[in-house]
C-alpha positions as CSV (number, residue, x, y, z in Angstrom):
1,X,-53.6,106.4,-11.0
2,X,-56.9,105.3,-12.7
3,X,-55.5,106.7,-15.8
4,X,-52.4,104.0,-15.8
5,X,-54.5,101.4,-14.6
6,X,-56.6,101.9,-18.0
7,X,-53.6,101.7,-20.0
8,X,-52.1,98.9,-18.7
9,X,-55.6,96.8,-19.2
10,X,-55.8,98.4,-22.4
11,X,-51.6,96.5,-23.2
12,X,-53.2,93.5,-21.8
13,X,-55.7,93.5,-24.0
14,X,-53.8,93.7,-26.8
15,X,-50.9,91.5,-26.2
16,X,-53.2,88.9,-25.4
17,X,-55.5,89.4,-29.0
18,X,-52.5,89.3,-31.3
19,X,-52.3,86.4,-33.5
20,X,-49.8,84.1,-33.6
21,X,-48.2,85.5,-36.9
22,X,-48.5,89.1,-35.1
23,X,-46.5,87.7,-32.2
24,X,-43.8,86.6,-34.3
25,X,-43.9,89.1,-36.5
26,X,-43.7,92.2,-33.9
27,X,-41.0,90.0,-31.6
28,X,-42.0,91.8,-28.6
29,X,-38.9,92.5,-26.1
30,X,-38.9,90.3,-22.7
31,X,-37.6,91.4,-19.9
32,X,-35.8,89.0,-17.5
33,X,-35.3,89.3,-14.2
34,X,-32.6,86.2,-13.7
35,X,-30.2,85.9,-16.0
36,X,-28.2,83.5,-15.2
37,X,-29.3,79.5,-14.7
38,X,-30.0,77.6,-11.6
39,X,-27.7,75.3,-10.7
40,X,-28.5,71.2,-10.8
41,X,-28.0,71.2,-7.5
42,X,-30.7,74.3,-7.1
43,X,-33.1,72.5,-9.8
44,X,-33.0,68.8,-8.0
45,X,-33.8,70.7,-4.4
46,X,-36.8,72.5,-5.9
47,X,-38.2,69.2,-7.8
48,X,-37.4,67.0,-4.7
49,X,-39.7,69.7,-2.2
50,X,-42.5,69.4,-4.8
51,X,-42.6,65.8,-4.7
52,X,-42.5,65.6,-0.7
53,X,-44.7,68.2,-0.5
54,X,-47.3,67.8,-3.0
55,X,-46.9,64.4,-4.2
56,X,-46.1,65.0,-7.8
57,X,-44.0,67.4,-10.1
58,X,-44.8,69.2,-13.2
59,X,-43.0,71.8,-15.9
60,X,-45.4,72.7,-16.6
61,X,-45.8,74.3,-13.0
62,X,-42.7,76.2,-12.6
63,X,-41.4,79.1,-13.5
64,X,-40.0,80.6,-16.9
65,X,-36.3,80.6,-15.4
66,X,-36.3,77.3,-13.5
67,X,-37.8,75.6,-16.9
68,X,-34.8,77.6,-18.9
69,X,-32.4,76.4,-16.4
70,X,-33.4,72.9,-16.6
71,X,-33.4,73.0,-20.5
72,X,-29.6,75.1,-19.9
73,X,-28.4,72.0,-17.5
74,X,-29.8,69.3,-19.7
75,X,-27.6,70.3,-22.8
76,X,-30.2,72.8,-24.0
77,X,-32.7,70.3,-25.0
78,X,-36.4,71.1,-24.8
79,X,-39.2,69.0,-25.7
80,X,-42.4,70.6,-27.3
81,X,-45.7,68.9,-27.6
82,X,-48.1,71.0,-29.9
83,X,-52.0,71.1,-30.8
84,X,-54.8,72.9,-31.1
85,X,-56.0,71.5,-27.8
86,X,-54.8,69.2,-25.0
87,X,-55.5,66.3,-26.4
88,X,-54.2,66.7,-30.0
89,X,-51.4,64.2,-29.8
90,X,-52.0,62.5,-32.9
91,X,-50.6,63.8,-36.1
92,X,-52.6,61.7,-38.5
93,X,-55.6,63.7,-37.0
94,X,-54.3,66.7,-37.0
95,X,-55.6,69.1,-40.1
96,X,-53.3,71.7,-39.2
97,X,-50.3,70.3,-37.4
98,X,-47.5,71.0,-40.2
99,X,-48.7,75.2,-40.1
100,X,-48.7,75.0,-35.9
101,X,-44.9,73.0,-36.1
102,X,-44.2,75.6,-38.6
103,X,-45.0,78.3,-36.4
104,X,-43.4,77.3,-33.4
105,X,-39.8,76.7,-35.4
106,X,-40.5,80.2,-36.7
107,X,-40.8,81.8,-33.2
108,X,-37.2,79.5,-31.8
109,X,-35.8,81.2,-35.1
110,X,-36.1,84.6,-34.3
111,X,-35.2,84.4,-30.8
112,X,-32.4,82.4,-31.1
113,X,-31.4,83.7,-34.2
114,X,-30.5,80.4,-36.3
115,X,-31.6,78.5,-38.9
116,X,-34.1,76.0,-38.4
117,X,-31.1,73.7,-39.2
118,X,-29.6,74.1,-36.2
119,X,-32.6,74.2,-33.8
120,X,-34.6,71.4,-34.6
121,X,-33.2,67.8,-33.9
122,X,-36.3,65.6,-34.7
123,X,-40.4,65.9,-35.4
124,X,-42.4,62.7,-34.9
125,X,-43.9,61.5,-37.7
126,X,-46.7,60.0,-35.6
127,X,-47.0,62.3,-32.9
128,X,-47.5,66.3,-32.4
129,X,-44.2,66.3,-30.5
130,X,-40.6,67.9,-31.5
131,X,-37.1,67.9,-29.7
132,X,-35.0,71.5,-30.5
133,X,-32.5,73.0,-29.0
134,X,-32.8,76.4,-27.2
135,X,-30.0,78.5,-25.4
136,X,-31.8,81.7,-24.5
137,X,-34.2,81.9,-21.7
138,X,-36.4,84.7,-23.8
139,X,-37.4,82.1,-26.1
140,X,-38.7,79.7,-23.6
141,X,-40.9,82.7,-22.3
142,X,-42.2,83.5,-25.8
143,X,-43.1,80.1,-26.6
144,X,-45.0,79.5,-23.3
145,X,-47.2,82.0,-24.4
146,X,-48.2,80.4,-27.5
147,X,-51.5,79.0,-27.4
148,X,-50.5,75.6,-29.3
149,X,-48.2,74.5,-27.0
150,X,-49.3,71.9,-25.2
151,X,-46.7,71.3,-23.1
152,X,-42.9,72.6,-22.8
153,X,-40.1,70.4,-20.9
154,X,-36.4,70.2,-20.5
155,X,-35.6,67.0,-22.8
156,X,-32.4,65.8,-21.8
157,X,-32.4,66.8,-17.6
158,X,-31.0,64.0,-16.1
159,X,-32.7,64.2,-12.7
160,X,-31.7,60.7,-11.6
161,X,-28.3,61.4,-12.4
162,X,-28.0,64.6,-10.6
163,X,-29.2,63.1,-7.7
164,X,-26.9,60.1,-7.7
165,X,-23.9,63.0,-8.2
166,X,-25.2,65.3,-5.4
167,X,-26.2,63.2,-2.5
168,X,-25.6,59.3,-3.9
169,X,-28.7,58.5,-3.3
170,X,-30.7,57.5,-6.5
171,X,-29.4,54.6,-9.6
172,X,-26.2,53.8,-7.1
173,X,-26.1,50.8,-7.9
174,X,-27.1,48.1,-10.7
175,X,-29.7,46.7,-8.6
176,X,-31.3,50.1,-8.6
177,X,-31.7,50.5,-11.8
178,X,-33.5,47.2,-12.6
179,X,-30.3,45.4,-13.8
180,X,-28.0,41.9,-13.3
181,X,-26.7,39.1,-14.8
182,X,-26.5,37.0,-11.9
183,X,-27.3,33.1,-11.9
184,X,-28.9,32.3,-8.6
185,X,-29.9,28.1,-7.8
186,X,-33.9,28.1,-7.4
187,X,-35.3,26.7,-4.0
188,X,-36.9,23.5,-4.4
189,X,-40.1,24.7,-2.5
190,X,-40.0,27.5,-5.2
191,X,-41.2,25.8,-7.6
192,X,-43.6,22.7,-9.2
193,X,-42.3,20.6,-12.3
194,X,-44.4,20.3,-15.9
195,X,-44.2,18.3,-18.8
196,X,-41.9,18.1,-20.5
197,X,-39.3,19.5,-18.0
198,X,-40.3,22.7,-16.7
199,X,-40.5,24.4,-13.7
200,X,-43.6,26.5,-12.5
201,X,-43.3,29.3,-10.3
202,X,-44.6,28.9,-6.6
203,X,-46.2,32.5,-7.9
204,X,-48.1,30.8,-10.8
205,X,-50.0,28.1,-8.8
206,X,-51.3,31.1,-6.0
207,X,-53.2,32.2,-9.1
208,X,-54.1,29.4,-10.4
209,X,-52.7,29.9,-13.6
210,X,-51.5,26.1,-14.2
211,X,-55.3,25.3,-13.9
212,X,-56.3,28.1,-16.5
213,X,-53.4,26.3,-18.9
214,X,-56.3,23.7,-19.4
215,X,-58.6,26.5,-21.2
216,X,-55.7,29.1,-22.3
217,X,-52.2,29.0,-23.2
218,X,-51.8,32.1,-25.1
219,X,-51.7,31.3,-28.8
220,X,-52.9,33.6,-31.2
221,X,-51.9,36.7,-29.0
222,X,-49.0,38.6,-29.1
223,X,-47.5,41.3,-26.4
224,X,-45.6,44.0,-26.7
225,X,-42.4,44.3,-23.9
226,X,-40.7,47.6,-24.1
227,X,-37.5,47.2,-21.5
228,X,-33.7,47.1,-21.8
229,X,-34.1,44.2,-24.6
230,X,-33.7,40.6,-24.4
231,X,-30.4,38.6,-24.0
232,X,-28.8,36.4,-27.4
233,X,-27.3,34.4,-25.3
234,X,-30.8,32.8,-23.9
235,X,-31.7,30.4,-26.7
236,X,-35.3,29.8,-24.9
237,X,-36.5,33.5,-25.8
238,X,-34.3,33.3,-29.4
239,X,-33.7,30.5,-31.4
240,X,-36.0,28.3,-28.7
241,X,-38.9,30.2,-28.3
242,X,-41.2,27.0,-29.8
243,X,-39.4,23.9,-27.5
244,X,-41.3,21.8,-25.4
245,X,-44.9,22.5,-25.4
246,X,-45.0,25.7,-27.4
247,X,-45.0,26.2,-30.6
248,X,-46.4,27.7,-34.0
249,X,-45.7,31.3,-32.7
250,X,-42.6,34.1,-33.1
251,X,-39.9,36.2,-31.1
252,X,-39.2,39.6,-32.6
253,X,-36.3,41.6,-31.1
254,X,-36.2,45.3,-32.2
255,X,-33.9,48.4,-31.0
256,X,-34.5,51.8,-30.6
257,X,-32.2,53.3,-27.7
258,X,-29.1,55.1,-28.8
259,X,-26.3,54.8,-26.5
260,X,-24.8,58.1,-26.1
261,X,-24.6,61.2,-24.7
262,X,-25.2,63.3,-27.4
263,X,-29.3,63.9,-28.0
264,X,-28.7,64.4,-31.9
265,X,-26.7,61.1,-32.0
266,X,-29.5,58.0,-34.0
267,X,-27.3,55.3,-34.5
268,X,-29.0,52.4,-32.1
269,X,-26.9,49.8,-30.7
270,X,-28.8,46.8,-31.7
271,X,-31.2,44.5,-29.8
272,X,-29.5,42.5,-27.5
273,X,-30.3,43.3,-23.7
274,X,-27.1,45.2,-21.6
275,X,-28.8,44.9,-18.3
276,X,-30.4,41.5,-17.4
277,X,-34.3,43.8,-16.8
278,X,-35.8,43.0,-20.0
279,X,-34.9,39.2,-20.5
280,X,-36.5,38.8,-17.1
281,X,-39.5,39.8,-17.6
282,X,-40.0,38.4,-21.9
283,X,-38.8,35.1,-19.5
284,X,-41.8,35.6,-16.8
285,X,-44.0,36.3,-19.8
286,X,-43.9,34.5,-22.5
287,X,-41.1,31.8,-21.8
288,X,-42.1,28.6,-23.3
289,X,-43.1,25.6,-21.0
290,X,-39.5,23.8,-22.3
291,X,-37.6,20.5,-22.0
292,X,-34.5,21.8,-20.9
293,X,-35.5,22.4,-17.0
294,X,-36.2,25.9,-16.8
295,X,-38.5,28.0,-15.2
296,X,-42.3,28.7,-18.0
297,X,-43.8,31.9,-18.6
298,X,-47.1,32.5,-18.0
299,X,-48.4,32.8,-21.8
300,X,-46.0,30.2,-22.8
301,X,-47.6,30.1,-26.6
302,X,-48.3,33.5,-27.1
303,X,-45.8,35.6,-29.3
304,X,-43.7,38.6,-28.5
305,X,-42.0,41.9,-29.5
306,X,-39.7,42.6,-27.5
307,X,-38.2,46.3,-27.7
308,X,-34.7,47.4,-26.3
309,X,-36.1,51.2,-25.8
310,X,-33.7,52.3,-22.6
311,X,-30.5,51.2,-20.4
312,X,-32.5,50.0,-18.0
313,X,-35.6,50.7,-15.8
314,X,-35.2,54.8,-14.9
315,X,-36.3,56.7,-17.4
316,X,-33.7,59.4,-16.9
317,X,-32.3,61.4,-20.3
318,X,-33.5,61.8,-24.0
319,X,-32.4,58.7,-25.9
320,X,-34.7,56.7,-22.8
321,X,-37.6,58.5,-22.8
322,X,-37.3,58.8,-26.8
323,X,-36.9,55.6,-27.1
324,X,-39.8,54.0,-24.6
325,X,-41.8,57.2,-26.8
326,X,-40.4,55.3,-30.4
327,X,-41.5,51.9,-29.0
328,X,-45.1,53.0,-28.1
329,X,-46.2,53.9,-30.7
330,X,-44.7,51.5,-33.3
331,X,-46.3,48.9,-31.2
332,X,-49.6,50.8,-31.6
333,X,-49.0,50.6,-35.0
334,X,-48.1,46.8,-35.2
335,X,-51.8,45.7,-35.9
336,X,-51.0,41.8,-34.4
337,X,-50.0,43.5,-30.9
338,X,-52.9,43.3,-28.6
339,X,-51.1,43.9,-25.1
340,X,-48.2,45.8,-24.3
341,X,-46.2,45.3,-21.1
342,X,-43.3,48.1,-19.5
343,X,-42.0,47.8,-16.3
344,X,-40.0,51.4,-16.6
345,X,-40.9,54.4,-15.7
346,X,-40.1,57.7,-13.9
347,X,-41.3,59.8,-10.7
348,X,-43.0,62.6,-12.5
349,X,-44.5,62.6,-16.2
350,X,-43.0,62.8,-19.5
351,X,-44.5,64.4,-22.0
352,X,-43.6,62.8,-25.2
353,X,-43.7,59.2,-23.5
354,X,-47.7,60.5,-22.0
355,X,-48.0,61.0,-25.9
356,X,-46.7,57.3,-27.1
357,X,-48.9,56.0,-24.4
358,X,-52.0,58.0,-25.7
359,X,-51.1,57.2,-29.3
360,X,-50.9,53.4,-28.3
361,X,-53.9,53.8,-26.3
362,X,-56.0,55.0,-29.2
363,X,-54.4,52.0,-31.1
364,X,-57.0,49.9,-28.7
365,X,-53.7,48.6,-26.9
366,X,-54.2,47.1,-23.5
367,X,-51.2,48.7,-21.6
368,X,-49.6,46.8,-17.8
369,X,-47.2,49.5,-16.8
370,X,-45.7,48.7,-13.1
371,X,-46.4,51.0,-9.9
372,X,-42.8,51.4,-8.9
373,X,-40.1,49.7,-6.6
374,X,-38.2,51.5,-4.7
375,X,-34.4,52.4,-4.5
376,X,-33.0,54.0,-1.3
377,X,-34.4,57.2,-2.9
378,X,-37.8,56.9,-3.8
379,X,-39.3,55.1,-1.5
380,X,-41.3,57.9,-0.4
381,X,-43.5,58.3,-3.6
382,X,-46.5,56.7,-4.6
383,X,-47.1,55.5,-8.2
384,X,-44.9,56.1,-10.6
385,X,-45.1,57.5,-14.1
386,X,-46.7,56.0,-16.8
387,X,-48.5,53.9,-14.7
388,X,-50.3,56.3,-12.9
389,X,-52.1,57.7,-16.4
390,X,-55.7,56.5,-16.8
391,X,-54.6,54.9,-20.2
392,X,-52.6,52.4,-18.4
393,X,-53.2,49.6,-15.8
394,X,-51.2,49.9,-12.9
395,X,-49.8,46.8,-11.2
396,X,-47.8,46.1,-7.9
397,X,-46.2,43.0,-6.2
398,X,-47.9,41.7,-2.9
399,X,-46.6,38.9,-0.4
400,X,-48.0,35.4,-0.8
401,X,-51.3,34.6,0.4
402,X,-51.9,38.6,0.5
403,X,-53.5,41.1,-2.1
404,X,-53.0,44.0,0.2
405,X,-49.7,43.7,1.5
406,X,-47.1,45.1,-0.5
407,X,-43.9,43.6,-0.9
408,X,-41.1,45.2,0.8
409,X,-39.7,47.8,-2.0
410,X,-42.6,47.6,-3.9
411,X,-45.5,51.1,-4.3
412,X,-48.7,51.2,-3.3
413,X,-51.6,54.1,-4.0
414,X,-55.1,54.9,-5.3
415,X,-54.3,54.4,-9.1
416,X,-53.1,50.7,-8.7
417,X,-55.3,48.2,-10.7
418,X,-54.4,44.8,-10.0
419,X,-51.8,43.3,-7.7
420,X,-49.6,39.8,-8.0
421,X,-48.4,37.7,-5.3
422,X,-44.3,37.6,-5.7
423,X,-42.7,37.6,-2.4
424,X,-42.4,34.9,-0.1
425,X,-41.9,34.9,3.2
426,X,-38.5,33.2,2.8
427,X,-38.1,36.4,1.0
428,X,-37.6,34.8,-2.4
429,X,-39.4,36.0,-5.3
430,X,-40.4,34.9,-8.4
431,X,-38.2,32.2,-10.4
432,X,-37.5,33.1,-14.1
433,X,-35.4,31.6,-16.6
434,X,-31.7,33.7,-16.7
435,X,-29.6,35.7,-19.2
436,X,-27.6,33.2,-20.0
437,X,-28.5,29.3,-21.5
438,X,-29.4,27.1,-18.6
439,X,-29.4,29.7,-15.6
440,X,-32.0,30.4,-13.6
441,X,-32.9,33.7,-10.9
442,X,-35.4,35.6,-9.0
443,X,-37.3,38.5,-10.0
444,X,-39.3,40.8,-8.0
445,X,-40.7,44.0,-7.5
446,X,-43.7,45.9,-9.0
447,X,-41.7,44.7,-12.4
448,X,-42.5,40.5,-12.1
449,X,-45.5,41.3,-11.3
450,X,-46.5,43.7,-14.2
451,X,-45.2,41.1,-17.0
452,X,-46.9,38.5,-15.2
453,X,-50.2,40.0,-15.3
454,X,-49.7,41.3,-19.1
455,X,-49.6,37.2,-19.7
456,X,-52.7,37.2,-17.8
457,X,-54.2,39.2,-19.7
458,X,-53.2,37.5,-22.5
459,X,-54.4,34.1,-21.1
460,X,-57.9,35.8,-21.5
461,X,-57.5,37.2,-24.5
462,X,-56.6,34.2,-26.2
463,X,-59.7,32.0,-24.5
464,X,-61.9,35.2,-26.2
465,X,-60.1,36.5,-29.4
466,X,-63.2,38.0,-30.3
467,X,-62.9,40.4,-27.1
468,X,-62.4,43.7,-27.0
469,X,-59.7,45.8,-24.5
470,X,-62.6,46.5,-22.5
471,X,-64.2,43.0,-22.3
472,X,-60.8,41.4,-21.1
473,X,-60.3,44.0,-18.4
474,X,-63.7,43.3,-17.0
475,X,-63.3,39.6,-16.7
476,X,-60.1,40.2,-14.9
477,X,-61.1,42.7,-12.2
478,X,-64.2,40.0,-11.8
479,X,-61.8,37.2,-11.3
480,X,-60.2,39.2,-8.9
481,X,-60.0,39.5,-4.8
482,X,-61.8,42.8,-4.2
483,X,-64.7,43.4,-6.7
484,X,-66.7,45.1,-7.8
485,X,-65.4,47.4,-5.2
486,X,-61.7,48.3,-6.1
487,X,-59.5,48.2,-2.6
488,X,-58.0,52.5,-1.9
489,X,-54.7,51.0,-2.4
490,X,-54.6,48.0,-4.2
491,X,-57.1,48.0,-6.5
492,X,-59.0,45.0,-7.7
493,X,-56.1,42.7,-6.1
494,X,-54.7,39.0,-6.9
495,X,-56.6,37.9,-10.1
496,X,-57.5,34.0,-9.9
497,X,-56.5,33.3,-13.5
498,X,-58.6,29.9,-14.4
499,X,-61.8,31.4,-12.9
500,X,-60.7,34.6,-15.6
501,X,-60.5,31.6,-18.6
502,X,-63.5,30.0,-17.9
């Protein structure tokens, strides 16, 4: 007995001090136990017990056959993000990065016996981060024991979808999912009218942000908005953006989603917004204080770049979370981009977009993302991905004349920052100028008040362009309800915006 216990440690000990290039190079035989895949169904149960049970979900916590299965149900897609430690995202700073990619594509090779051709569908140029396609579970096990890989996820699951297909609960419906075109007639009490001929929000004035308009309108900053795009056919945020009372600043519409099903497909399909999200809140933001009636932003002079990165506001399938990825760290790398704004995420993280939001981070971005709202399916969790990372502030909607009441489908938890006031007890929300050329609606959720805040933020910024990230964020959490000591829930609450500008 002792004598197989000795050679077993003595296995251990030498499976464990091969080299990388030994590894390959022997291509030790795995057994498997289960050779056949779980089932969606089987896969959605196990992720849904984690997150009512624990709180959160991770990959990176399961085993070798449920993360195989995943990748096998999510047309054999797997994301890798590699480095010599956990936090070596960043390829620019990465000496080695080309030999560890190199050795990872090496190791796919042998044990799925193709050509590099047919395994590997992109490689970042910014990031340490690859998507490739794998079929067979034994080289998911190998590669989990590599000692460069720093994390390993299925990167086309659609878990959203699934859900929707198996019990019709999750991104039913368009309102779901963040989106609609609807026109909706604005409440008199809703709002206050501006020179020229705009309309304020009833939202704005609770934060005093007409005052701060005295001290700070925005100019000379410009945010990034990563959404579902913004709409042509709303000349105000297009051909408009300098009418009324703004001017001397620019509108710049990008696209980086690929509609389509296939993960290797790269054709984008333009700029314009298909789901109503994204114009809402570039509207909220940075909507200039006009003559033609409609509802101001609340940085009405600062500029914007806006990107159409996803559908709409779930996260849920490659070209989404490759595209919020694509759009976070080109906006790090736009030098004139001082704030970035997404009110998008997902209920457990992402890998590759954890990475653009590092990468953007680094960039000395100041990043809103929203705490969630929920659908009839996820109103159980807390805060949602990205917003929960410590890169990012975290911001949720409270009722007016509150900063610790939530509003009713809006999330609450101890990683919120700041909180904005956008439900009323009418139950009307936030006004905001519509999709369409003279149409107004209401916006709410953790979503309004994210881009709202980000044009806060940028209220501040412009008052001190001298500032750094840092500087900004202080003045705001001191212009807010509850410091210096951060509410469990709610953070640093309702920020009075003309006390943040003085």
């Amino acid at each position: 007995m002792r004598k197989n216990v000795f050679y077993l440690l003595v296995l251990f000990f030498v499976l464990n001090s091969c080299t990388t290039e030994e590894f390959q190079n022997e291509n030790p035989t795995i057994e498997i136990s289960q050779k056949d895949p779980l089932s969606a169904k089987q896969i959605n149960a196990e992720i849904n017990q984690s997150l009512k049970s624990n709180g959160s979900f991770s990959w990176s916590k399961t085993s070798d056959h449920f993360l195989w299965s995943a990748v096998f149900q999510g047309n054999k897609v797997a994301s890798i993000g590699f480095g010599s430690s956990q936090k070596d995202f960043d390829r620019s700073l990465s000496s080695n990065s080309h030999e560890i990619q190199n050795e990872i594509l090496s190791v796919i090779k042998q044990y799925e016996g193709k050509e590099e051709s047919r395994i590997l569908i992109t490689s970042d140029p910014f990031l340490n981060q690859i998507d490739v396609v794998i079929e067979n579970q034994e080289t998911i096990i190998a590669l989990r024991r590599m000692k460069t890989i720093r994390y390993l996820e299925p990167g086309d699951y659609h878990y959203f979808e699934n859900e929707n297909k198996l019990n019709g609960t999750a991104k039913s419906s368009g309102s779901s999912s963040g989106c609609g075109f609807e026109s909706e007639a604005l409440n008199a009490t809703d709002y206050t009218s501006v020179t020229p001929n705009a309309k304020v929000p009833w939202a704005f004035t609770k934060h005093n942000i007409p005052g701060a308009w005295s001290y700070s309108t925005g100019s000379g900053v410009t945010i990034g908005l990563i959404d579902s795009g913004v709409s042509s056919d709303q000349s105000l945020l297009g051909s408009s953006f300098n009418n009324g009372a703004s001017s001397g600043r620019t509108i710049t519409k990008k696209g980086v989603y690929v509609d389509s099903v296939w993960p290797w497909s790269t054709d984008t399909d333009g700029t314009n917004d298909q789901c109503g999200h994204g114009t809402s809140m570039a509207s909220v933001m940075t909507a200039p204080r006009n003559t033609t009636g409609l509802p101001v932003g609340v940085a009405y002079n600062a500029s914007l770049i806006a990107y159409r990165a996803a559908s709409n506001v779930v996260l849920d399938g490659y070209h989404e979370q490759n595209g919020v990825k694509t759009a976070f760290t080109e906006l790090g790398n736009t030098a004139s981009v001082k704030i970035i704004s997404m009110s998008m995420g997902h209920i457990f993280s992402v890998g590759k977009i954890e990475d653009g939001v590092k990468y953007a981070y680094s960039k000395g971005k100041l990043i809103f993302c929203a705490g969630g709202t929920s659908t009839s399916f996820t109103n159980f969790v807390g805060v949602i991905f990205p917003a929960w990372m410590p890169e990012t502030q975290a911001i949720t909607g409270v009722k007016e004349g509150t900063s610790n009441q939530k509003c009713d489908v809006c999330h609450s938890g101890s990683e919120i920052d700041f909180t904005f006031q956008m439900e009323r007890g009418s139950g009307n929300s936030v006004p905001v100028a519509g999709y369409y050329n003279a149409q107004t609606k209401y916006v709410g959720g953790s979503s309004v008040a994210t881009a709202a805040t980000a044009g806060i933020a940028a209220l501040v910024w412009a008052k001190n362009p001298s500032w750094t990230r840092e500087q900004v964020l202080t003045k705001m959490r001191q212009s807010a309800t509850y410091y210096p000591a951060a509410d469990a829930n709610y953070g640093y609450g309702n920020i009075n915006v003309l006390k943040a500008v003085q």
